[in-house]
N, CA and C atoms as an extended XYZ file, in Angstrom:
258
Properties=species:S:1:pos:R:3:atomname:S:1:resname:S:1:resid:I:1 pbc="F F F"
N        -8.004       25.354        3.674 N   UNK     1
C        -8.668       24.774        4.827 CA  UNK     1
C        -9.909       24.033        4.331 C   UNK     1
N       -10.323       22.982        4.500 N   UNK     2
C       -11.163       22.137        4.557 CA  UNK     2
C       -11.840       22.080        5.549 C   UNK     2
N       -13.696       21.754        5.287 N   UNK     3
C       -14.513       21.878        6.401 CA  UNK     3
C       -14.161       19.984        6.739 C   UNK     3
N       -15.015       19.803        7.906 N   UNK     4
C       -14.755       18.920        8.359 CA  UNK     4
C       -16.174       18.074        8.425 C   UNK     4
N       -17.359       19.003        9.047 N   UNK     5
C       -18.656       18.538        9.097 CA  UNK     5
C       -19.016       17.218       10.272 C   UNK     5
N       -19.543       16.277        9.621 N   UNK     6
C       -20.181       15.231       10.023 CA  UNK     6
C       -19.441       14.177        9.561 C   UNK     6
N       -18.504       13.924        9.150 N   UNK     7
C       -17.632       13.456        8.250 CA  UNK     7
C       -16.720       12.093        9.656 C   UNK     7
N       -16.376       12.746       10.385 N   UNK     8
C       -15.720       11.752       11.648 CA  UNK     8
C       -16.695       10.933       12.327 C   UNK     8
N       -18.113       11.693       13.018 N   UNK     9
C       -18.730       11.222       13.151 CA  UNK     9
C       -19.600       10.054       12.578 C   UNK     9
N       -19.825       10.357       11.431 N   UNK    10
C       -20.589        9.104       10.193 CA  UNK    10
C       -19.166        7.981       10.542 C   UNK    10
N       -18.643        8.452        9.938 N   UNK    11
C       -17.352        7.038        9.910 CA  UNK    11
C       -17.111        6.453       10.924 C   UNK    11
N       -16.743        6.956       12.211 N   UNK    12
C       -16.918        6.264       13.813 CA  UNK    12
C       -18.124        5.862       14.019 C   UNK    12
N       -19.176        5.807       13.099 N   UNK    13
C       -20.564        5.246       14.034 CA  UNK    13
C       -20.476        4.109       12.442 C   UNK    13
N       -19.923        4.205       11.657 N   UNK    14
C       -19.821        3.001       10.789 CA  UNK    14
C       -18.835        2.159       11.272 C   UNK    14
N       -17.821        2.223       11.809 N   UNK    15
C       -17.127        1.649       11.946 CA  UNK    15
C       -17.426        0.901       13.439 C   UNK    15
N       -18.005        1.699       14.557 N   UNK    16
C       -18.416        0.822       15.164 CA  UNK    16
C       -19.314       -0.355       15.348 C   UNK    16
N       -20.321       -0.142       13.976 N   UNK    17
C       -21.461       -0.791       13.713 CA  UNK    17
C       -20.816       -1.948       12.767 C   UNK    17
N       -19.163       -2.005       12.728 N   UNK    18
C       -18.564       -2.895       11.762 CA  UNK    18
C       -19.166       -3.078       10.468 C   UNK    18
N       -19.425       -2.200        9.941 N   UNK    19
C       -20.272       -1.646        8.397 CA  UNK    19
C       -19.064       -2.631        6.984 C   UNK    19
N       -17.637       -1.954        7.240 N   UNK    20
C       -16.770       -2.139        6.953 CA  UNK    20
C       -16.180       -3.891        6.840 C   UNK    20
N       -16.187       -4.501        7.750 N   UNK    21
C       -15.926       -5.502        8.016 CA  UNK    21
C       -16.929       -6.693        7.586 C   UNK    21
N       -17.849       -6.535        8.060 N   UNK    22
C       -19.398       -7.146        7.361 CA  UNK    22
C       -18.854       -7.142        5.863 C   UNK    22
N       -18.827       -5.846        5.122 N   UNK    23
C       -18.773       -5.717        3.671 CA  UNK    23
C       -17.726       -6.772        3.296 C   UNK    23
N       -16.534       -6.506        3.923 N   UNK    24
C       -15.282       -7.574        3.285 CA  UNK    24
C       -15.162       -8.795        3.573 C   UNK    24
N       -15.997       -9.297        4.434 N   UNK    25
C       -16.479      -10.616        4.887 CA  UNK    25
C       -17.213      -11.201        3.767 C   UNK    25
N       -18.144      -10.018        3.632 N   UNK    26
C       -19.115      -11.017        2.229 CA  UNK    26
C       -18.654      -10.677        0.357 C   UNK    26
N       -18.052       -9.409        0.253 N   UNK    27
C       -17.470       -9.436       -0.750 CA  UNK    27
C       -16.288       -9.030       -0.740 C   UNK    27
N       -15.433       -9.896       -0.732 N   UNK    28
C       -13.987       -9.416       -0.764 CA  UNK    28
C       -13.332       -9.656       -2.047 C   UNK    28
N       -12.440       -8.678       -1.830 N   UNK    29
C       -12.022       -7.975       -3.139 CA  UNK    29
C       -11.079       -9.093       -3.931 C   UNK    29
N       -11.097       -8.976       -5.184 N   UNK    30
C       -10.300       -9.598       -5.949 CA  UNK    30
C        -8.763       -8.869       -5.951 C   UNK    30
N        -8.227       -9.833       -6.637 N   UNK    31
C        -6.486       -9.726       -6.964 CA  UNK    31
C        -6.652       -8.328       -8.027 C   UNK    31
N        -7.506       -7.876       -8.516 N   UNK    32
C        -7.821       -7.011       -9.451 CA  UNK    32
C        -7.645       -5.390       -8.490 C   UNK    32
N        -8.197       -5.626       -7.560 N   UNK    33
C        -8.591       -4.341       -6.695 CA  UNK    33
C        -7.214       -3.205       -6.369 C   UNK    33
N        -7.143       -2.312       -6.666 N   UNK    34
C        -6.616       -1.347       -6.793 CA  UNK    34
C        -6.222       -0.228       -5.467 C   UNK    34
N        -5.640       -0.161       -4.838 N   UNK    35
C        -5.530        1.100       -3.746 CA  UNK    35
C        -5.567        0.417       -2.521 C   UNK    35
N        -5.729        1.607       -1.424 N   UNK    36
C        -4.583        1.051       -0.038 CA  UNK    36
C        -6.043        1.117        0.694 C   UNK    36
N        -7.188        1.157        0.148 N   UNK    37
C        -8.475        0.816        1.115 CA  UNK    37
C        -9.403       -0.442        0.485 C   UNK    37
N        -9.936       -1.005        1.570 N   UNK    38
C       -10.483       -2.082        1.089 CA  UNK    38
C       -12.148       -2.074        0.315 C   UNK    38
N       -12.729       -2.798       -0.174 N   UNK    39
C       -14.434       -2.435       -0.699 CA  UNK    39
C       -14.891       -1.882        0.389 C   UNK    39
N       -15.107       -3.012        1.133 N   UNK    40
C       -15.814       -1.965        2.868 CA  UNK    40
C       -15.607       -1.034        3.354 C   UNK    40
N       -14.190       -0.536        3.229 N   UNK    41
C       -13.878        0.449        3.822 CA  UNK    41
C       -13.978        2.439        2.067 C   UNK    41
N       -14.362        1.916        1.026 N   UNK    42
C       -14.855        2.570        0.335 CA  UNK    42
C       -16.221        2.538        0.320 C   UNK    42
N       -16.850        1.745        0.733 N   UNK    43
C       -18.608        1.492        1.025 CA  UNK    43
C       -18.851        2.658        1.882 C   UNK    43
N       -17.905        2.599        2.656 N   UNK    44
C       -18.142        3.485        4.050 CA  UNK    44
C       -17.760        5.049        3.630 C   UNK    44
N       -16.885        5.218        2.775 N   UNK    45
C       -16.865        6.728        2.619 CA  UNK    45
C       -17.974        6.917        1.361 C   UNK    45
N       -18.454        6.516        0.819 N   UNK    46
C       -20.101        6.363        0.172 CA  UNK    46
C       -20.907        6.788        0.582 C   UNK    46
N       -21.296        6.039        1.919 N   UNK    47
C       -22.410        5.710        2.668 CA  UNK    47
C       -21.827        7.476        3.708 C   UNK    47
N       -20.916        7.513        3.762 N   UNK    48
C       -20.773        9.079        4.692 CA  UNK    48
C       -21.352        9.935        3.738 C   UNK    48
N       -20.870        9.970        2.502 N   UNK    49
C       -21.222       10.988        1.665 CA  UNK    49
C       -22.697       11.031        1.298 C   UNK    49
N       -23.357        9.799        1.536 N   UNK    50
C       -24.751       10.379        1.178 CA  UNK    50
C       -25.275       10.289        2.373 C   UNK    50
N       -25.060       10.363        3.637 N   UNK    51
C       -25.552       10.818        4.821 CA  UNK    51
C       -25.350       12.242        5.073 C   UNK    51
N       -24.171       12.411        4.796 N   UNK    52
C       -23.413       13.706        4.966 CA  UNK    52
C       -24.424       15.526        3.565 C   UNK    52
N       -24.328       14.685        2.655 N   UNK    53
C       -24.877       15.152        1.844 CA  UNK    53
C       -26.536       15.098        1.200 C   UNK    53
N       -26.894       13.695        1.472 N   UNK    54
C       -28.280       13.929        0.901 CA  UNK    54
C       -28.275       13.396       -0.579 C   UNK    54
N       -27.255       12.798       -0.763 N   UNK    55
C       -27.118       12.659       -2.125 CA  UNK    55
C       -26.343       11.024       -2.544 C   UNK    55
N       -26.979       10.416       -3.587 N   UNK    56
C       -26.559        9.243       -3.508 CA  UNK    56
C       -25.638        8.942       -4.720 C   UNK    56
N       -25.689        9.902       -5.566 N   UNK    57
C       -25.051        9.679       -6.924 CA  UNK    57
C       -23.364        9.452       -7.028 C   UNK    57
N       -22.805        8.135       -7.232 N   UNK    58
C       -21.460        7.972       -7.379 CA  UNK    58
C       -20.552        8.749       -7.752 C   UNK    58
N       -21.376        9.615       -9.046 N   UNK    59
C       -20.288        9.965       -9.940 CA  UNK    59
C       -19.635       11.792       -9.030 C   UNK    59
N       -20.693       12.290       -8.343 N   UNK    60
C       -20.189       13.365       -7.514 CA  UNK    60
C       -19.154       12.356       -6.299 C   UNK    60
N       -19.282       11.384       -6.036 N   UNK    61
C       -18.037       11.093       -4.477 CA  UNK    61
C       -16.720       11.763       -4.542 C   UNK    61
N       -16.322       11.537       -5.763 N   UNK    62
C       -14.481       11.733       -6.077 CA  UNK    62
C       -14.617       13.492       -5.732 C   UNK    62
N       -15.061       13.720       -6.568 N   UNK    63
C       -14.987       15.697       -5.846 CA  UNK    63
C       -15.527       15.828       -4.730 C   UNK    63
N       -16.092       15.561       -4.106 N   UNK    64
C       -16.486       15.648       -2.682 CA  UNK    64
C       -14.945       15.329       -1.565 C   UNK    64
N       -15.419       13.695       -2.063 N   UNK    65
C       -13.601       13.189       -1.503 CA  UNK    65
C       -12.238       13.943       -1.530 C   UNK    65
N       -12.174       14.652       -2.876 N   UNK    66
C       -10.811       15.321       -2.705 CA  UNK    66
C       -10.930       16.754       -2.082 C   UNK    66
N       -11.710       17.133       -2.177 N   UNK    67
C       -12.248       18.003       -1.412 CA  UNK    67
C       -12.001       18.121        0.585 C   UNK    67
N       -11.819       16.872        0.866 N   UNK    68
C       -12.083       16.352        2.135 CA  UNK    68
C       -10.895       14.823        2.095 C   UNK    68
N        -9.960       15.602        1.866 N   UNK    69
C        -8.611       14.300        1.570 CA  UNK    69
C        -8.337       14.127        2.831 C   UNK    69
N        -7.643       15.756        3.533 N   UNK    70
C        -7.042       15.383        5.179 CA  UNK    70
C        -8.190       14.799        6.177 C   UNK    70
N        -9.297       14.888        5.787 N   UNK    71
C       -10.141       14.702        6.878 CA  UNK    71
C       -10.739       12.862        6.732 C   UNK    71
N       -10.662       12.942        5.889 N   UNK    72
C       -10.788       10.905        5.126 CA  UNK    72
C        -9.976       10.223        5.616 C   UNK    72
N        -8.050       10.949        5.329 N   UNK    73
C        -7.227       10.166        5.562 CA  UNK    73
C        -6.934        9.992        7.011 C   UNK    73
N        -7.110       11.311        7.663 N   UNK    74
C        -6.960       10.948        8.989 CA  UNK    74
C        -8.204       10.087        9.813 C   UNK    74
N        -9.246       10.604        9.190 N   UNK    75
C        -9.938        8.997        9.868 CA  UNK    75
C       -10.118        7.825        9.490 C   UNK    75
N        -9.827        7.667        8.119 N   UNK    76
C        -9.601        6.203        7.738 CA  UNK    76
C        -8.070        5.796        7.875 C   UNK    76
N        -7.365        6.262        8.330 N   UNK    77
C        -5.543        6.157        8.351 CA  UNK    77
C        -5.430        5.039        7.331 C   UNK    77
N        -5.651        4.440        6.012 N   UNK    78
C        -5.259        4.012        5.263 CA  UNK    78
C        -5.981        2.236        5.791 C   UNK    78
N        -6.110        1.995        6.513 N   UNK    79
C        -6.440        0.537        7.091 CA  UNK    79
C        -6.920        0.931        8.328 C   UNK    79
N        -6.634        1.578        9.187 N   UNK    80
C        -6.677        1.545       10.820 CA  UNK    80
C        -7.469        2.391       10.981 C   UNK    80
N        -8.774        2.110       11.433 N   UNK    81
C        -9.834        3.231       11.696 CA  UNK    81
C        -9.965        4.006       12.779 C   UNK    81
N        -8.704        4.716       13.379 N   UNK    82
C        -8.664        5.145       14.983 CA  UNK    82
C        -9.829        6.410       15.183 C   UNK    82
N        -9.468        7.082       16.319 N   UNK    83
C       -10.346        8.299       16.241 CA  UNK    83
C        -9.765        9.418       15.098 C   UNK    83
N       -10.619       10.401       14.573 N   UNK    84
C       -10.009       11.136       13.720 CA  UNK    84
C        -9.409       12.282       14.632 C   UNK    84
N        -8.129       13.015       14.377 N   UNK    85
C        -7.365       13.821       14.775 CA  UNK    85
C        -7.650       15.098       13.921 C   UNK    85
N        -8.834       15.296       13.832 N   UNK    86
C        -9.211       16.577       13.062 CA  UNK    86
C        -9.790       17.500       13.884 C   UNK    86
């Protein structure tokens, strides 16, 4: 079981503030870019994690993140930012 936290909330108040979209508007990703989420939409699970946490350092995100897989994926559904079902 995985906690859930502040985690839906941060992301629905980024996403309404089009945090996400802004980002890929001004830097969008190259032919290089890797995986089924876009820069903006990895900006945004960043920007949760150091709201969420207090902490800004990159190299902790990935353990945090896997840590908190079902709760990411269901609110980022891969592209479609609906409400989270958590």
């Amino acid at each position: 079981m995985e906690r859930v936290d502040d985690i839906p909330v941060l992301l629905a108040t980024l996403k309404q503030m089009k945090v996400a979209e802004t980002l890929d508007r001004h830097y969008p990703t190259g032919h290089r870019w890797q995986g089924e989420l876009t820069f903006g939409e990895v900006a945004c699970v960043w920007l949760s994690y150091i709201a969420s946490e207090g902490d800004h350092r990159l190299c902790e995100v990935q353990p945090w993140a896997e840590q908190r897989l079902l709760t990411l994926s269901a609110c980022l559904r891969a592209g479609s930012w609906g409400w989270c079902c958590c």
